[in-house]
C-alpha positions as CSV (number, residue, x, y, z in Angstrom):
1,X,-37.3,33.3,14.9
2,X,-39.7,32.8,17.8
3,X,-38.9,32.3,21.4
4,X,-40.7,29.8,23.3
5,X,-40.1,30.0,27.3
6,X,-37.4,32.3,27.0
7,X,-37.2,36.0,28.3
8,X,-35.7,37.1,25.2
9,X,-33.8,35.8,22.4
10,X,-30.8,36.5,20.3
11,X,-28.2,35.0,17.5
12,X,-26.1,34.1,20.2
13,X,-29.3,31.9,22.1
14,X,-27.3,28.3,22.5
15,X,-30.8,26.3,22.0
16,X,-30.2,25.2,18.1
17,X,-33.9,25.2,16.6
18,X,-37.2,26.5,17.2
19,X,-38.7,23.0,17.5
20,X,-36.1,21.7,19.9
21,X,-37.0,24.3,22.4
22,X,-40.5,22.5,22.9
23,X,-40.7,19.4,25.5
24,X,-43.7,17.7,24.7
25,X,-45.6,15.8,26.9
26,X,-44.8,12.2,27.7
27,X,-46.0,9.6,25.1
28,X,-45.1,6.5,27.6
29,X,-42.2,4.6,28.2
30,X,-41.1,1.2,30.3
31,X,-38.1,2.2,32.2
32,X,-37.3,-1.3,33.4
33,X,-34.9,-3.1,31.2
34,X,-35.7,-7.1,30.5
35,X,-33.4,-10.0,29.6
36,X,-30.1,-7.9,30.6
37,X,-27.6,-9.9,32.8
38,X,-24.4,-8.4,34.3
39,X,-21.7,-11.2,35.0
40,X,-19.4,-9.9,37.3
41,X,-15.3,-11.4,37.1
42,X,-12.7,-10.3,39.3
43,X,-9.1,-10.7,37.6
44,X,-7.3,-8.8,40.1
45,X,-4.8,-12.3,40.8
46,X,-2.1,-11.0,38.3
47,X,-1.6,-7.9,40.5
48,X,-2.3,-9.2,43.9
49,X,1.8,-9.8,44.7
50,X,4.9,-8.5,44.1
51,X,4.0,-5.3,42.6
52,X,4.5,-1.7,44.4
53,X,0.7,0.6,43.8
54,X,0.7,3.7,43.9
55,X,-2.5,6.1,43.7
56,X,-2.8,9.4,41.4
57,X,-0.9,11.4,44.2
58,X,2.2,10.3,43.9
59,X,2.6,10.4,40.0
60,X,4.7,12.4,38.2
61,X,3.5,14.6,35.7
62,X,5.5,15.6,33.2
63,X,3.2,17.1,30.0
64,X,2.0,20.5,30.7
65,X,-1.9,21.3,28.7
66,X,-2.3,25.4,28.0
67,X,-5.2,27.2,29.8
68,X,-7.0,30.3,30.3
69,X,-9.5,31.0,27.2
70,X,-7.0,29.6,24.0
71,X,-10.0,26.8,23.5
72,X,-11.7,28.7,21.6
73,X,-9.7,28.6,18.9
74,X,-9.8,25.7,18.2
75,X,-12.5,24.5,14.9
76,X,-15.9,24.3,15.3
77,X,-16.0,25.8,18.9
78,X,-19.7,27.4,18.8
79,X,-20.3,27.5,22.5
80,X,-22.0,30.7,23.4
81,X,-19.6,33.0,24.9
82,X,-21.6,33.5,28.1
83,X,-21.8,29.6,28.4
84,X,-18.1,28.6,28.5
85,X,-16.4,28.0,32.0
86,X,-13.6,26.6,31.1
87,X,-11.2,25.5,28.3
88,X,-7.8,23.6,28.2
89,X,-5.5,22.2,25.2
90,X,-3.3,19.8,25.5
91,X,0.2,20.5,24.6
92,X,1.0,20.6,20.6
93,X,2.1,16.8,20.2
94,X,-0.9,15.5,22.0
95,X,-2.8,18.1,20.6
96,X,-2.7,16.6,16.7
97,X,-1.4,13.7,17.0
98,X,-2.6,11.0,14.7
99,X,-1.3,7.8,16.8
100,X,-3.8,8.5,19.4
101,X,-7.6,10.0,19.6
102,X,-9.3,10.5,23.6
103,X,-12.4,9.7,23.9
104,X,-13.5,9.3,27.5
105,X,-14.2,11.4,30.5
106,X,-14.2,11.6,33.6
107,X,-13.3,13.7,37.3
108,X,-12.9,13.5,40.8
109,X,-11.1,15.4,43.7
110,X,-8.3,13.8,45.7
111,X,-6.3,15.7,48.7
112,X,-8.0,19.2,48.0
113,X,-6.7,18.6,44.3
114,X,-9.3,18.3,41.0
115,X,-8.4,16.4,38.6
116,X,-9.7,15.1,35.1
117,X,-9.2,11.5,33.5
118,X,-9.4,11.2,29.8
119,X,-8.9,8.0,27.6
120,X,-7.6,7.6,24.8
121,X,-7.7,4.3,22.0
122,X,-4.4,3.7,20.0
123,X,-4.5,3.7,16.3
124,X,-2.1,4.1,12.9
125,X,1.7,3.6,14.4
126,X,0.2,3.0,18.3
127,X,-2.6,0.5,17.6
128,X,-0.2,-2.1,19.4
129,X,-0.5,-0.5,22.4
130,X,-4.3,-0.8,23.0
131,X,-5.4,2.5,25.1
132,X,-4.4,4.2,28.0
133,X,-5.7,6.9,30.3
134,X,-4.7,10.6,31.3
135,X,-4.6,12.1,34.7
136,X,-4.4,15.8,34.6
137,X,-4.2,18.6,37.3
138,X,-7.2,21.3,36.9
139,X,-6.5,22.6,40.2
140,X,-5.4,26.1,39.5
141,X,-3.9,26.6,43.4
142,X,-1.9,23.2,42.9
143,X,1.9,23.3,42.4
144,X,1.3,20.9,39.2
145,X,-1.6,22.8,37.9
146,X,-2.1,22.0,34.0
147,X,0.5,18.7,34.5
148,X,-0.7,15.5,33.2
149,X,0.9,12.4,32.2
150,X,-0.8,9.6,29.9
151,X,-0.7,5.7,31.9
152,X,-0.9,3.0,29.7
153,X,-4.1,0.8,30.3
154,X,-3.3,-3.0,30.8
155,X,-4.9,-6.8,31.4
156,X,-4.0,-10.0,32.2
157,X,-4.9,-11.8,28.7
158,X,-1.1,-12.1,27.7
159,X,-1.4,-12.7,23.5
160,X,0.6,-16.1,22.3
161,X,2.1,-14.0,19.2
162,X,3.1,-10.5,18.5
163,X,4.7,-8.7,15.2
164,X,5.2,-5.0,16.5
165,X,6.6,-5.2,19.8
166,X,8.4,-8.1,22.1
167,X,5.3,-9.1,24.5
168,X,6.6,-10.9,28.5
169,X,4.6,-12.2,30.9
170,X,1.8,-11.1,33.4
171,X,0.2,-8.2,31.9
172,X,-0.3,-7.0,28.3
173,X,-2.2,-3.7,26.2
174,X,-5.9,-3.4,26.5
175,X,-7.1,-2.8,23.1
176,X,-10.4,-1.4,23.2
177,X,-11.9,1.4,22.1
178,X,-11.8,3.4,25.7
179,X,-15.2,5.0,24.6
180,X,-16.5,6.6,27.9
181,X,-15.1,6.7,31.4
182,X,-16.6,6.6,35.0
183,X,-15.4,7.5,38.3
184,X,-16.7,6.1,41.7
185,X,-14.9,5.7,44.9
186,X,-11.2,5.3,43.6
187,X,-12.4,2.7,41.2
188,X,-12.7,3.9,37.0
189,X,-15.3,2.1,35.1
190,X,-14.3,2.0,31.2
191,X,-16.7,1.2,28.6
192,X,-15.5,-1.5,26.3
193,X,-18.1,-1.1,23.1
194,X,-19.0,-5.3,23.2
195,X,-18.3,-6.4,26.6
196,X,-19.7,-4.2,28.9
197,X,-17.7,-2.1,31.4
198,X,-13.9,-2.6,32.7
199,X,-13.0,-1.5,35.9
200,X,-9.7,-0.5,37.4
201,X,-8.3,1.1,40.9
202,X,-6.6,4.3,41.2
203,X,-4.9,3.2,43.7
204,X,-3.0,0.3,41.7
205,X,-0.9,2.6,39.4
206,X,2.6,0.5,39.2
207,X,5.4,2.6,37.9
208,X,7.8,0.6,34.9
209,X,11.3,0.6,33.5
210,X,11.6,3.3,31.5
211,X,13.9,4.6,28.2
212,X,14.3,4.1,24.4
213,X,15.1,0.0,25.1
214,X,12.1,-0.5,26.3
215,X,10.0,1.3,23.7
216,X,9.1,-1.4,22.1
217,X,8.5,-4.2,25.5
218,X,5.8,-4.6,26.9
219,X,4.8,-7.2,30.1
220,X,6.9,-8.6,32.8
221,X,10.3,-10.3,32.1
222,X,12.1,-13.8,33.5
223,X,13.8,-11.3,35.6
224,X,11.2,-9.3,36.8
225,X,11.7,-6.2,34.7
226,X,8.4,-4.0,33.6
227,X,7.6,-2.6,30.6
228,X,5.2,-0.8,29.2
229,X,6.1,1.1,25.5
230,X,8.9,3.5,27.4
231,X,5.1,4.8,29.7
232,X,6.1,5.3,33.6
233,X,3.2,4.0,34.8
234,X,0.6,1.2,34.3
235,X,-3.0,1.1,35.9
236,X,-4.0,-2.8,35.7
237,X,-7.6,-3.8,34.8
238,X,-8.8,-5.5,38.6
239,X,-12.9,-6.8,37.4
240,X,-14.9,-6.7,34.4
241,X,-19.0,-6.6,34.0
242,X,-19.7,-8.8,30.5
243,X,-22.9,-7.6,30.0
244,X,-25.4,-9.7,28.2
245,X,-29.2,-9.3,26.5
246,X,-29.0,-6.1,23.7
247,X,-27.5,-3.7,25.9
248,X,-24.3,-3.6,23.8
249,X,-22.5,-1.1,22.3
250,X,-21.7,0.5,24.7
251,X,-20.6,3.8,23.5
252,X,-20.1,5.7,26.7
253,X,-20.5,5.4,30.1
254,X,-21.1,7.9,33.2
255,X,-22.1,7.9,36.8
256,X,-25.6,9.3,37.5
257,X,-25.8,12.8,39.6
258,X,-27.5,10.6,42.1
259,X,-24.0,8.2,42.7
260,X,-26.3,5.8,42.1
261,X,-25.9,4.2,39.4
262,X,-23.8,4.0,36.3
263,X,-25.4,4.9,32.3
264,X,-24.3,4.0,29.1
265,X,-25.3,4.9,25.9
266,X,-25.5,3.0,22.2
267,X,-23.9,4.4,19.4
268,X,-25.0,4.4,15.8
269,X,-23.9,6.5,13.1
270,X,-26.8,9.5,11.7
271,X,-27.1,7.6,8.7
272,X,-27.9,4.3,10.3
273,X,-31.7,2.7,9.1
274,X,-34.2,3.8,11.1
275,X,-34.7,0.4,12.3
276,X,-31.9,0.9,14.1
277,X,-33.1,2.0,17.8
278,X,-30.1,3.2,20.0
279,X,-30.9,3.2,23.9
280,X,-29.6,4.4,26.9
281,X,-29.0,1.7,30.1
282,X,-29.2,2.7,34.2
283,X,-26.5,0.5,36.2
284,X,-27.4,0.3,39.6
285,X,-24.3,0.2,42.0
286,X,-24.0,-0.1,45.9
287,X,-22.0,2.0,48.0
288,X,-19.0,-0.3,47.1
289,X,-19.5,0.4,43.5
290,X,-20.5,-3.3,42.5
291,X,-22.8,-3.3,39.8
292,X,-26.2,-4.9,40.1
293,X,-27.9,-7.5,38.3
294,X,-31.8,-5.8,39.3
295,X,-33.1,-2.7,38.7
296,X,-31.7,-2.2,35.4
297,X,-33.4,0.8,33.2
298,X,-33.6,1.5,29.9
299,X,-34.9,4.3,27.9
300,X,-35.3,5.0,24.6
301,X,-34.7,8.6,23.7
302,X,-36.1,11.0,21.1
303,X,-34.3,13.3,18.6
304,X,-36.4,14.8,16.0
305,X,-33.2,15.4,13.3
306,X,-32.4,11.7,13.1
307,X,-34.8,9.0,11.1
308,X,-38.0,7.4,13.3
309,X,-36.7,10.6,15.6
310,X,-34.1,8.1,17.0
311,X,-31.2,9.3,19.0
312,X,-28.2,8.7,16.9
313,X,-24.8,9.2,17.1
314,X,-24.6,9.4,21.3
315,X,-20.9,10.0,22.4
316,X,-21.8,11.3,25.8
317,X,-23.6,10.8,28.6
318,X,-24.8,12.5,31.7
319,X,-28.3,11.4,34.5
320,X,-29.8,13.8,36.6
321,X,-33.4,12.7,37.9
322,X,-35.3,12.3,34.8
323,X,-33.2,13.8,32.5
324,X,-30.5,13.0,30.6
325,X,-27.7,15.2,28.9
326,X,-26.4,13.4,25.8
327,X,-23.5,14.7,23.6
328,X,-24.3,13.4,20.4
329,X,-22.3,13.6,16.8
330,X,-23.8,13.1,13.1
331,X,-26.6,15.3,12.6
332,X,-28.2,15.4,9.4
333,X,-28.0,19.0,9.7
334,X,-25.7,21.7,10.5
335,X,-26.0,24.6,13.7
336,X,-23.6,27.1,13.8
337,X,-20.5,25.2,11.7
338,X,-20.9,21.8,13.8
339,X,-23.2,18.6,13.3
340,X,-23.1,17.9,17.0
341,X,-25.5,18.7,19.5
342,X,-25.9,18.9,23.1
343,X,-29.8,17.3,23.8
344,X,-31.1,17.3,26.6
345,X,-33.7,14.3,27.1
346,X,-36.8,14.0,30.1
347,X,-38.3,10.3,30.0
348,X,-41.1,9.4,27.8
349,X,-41.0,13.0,26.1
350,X,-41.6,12.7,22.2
351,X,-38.5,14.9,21.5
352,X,-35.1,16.4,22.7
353,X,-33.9,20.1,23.3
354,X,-31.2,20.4,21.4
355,X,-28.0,22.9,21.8
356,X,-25.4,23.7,19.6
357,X,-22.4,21.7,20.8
358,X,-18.7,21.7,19.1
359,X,-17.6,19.8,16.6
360,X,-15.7,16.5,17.3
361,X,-17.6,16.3,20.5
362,X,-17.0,12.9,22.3
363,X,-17.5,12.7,26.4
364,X,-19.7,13.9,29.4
365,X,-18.4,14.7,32.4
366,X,-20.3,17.1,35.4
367,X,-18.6,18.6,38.1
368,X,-21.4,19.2,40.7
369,X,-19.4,21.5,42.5
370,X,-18.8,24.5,39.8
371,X,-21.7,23.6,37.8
372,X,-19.3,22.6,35.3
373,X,-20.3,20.1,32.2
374,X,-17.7,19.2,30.6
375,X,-16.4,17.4,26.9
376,X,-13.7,17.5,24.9
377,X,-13.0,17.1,21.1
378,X,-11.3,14.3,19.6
379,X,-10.0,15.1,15.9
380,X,-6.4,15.8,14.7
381,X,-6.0,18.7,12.1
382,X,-6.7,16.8,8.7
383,X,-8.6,13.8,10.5
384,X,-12.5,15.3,10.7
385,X,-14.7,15.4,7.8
386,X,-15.2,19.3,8.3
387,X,-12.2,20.9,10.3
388,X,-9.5,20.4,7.2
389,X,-6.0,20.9,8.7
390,X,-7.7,23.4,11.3
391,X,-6.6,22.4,15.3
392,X,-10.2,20.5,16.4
393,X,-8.9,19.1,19.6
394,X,-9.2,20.1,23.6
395,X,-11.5,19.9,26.6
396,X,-13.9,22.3,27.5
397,X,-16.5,23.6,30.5
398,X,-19.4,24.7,30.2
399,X,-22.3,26.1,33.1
400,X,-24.1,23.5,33.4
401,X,-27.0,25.2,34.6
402,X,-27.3,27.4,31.3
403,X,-28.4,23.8,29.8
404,X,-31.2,22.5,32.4
């Protein structure tokens, strides 16, 4: 194998192929996205009375995730030793699980306290109840270090006729795919694969009636009893962005290192036709985290393993400058067990430097202030096309600066 720009090189080297290593020059690119409208709606009015918030502080966690290095057991974990920062699984029923899959990440830091927010979308027995989002502790000084608990995700559009559950009043299950989450300010941006972006405030958790009669209720009763699936706690969606003009799906979606502006990514499968062209789409926001209707950007990036060197299969996101970090799954090929990679993209270059990345990979999330990236994995033993009945699922770390 030959090593281009690096001091040495070894099996263990995370960069994937000897082509991927190569940035070429740019071939010329228009960054400035045309006929894309955002269409801002706030639907905060359901919430806006009568209901007690309460912000990520003051919920209690009662799940507890394992730490310290147990990650790497997991399938399909090919991360370079000297690359991984950190690793957490969640505890054995959320860890294979079939009901749920997460998707989604996002961080942020809160009284001296770090924590991570994953989503999840419901499927097989829990398709009912939509998606819902997890806060968990990574603070290892905190008193609830490794607690989480899962909140179920909610709106306003109440559905005229149910079969699985008895559905009340005022709020229902958001049923979306949860794809990607962002964080900005106390307010979590979800990306909602044919609409655009959903947006909730951390500060609005409402805690419900809880226990096995109300596992099967969901909304607000002619009494005023809440319900929620036997969840504690609800986080209401406030606004939504339906965004217009060919920048849908929307796979993912991630504030910029900048906290300037939110990307997303489109997803299409490896063995989409080539005339498929997935692109990635820069958000501006203001310092209240309003989305913009100027200044929109899109880019096309470049992956040499997919057809018309088209990046496929992008789960993740991540912007810094001119660069962006995308977590992609599908690759025609295989590097080190997985079909994922981590590629790392610089505008208008003809390819991508790829990494070898776990398999199952889903999510982008960079923590500025321990040069942490992190993902997580999303497949339940029996559920990937690879990992057979082997554990595939937790969230990982890795130094971020290993990968610029």
């Amino acid at each position: 194998m030959t090593c281009v720009f690096l001091s040495s090189c070894t099996s263990d080297s995370a960069i994937e192929d000897d082509n991927s290593i190569l940035e070429q020059k740019p071939i010329g690119y228009s960054a400035v996205a045309t006929g894309i409208s955002v269409n801002y709606s706030d639907v905060s009015s359901y919430v806006n009375s009568g209901f007690t918030f309460l912000n990520p502080t003051q919920v209690n966690k009662n799940r507890e995730a394992i730490g310290g290095s147990s990650y790497t057991e997991v399938y399909g974990f090919n991360v370079p030793e000297a690359n991984r920062a950190r690793g957490i699984r969640w505890n054995s029923g959320d860890e294979t699980t079939n009901e749920w899959r997460p998707q989604g990440m996002t961080g942020f830091k809160k009284n001296g306290v770090r924590y991570l927010l994953i989503t999840w979308y419901g499927r097989e027995g829990s398709d009912h109840k939509g998606s819902r989002i997890t806060l968990l502790d990574i603070s290892p000084s905190s008193s609830t270090y490794l607690k989480y608990r899962h909140i179920l995700l909610v709106h306003s559009s109440v559905p005229s006729s149910v079969s699985e559950y008895t559905q009340y009043n005022t709020y229902a299950p958001l049923n979306i795919h949860a794809g990607g989450i962002a964080y900005y300010n106390d307010k979590v941006y979800i990306a909602s694969t044919n609409l655009g972006m959903r947006v909730f405030d951390l500060n609005k958790i409402i805690e419900v009636s809880t226990g096995s009669d109300t596992s099967t209720k969901c909304g607000q009763d002619t009494s005023g009893n809440l319900y929620a699936f036997n969840y504690r706690y609800i986080l209401p969606q406030i606004e939504y962005y339906d965004i217009n003009g060919g920048a849908n799906p929307f796979s993912t979606i991630q504030v910029n290192d900048e906290g300037n502006a939110l990307w997303t990514a489109q997803y299409s499968s490896g063995s989409s036709s080539s005339s498929v062209v997935p692109k990635i789409y820069g958000f501006p926001i203001d310092s209240g985290g309003t989305v913009l209707n100027s200044g929109i950007e899109e880019i096309i990036p470049k992956n040499s393993l997919f057809d018309d060197d088209h990046a496929h299969g992008m789960q993740g996101i991540f912007r810094k400058g001119n660069r962006t970090w995308l977590s992609c799954s599908g690759s025609p090929s295989e590097s080190y067990g997985s079909k994922a990679r981590l590629a790392r993209y610089t505008d208008g270059a003809s390819n991508t430097v790829r990494y070898r990345w776990p398999y199952g990979s889903e999510s982008l999330y960079y923590e500025a202030e321990y040069d942490y990236l992190w993902s997580l994995t999303e497949w339940e033993p029996n559920a990937g096309a690879d990992n057979g009945s082997e554990v595939n699922r937790c969230i990982f770390a890795v130094h971020f600066s290993e990968y610029e």
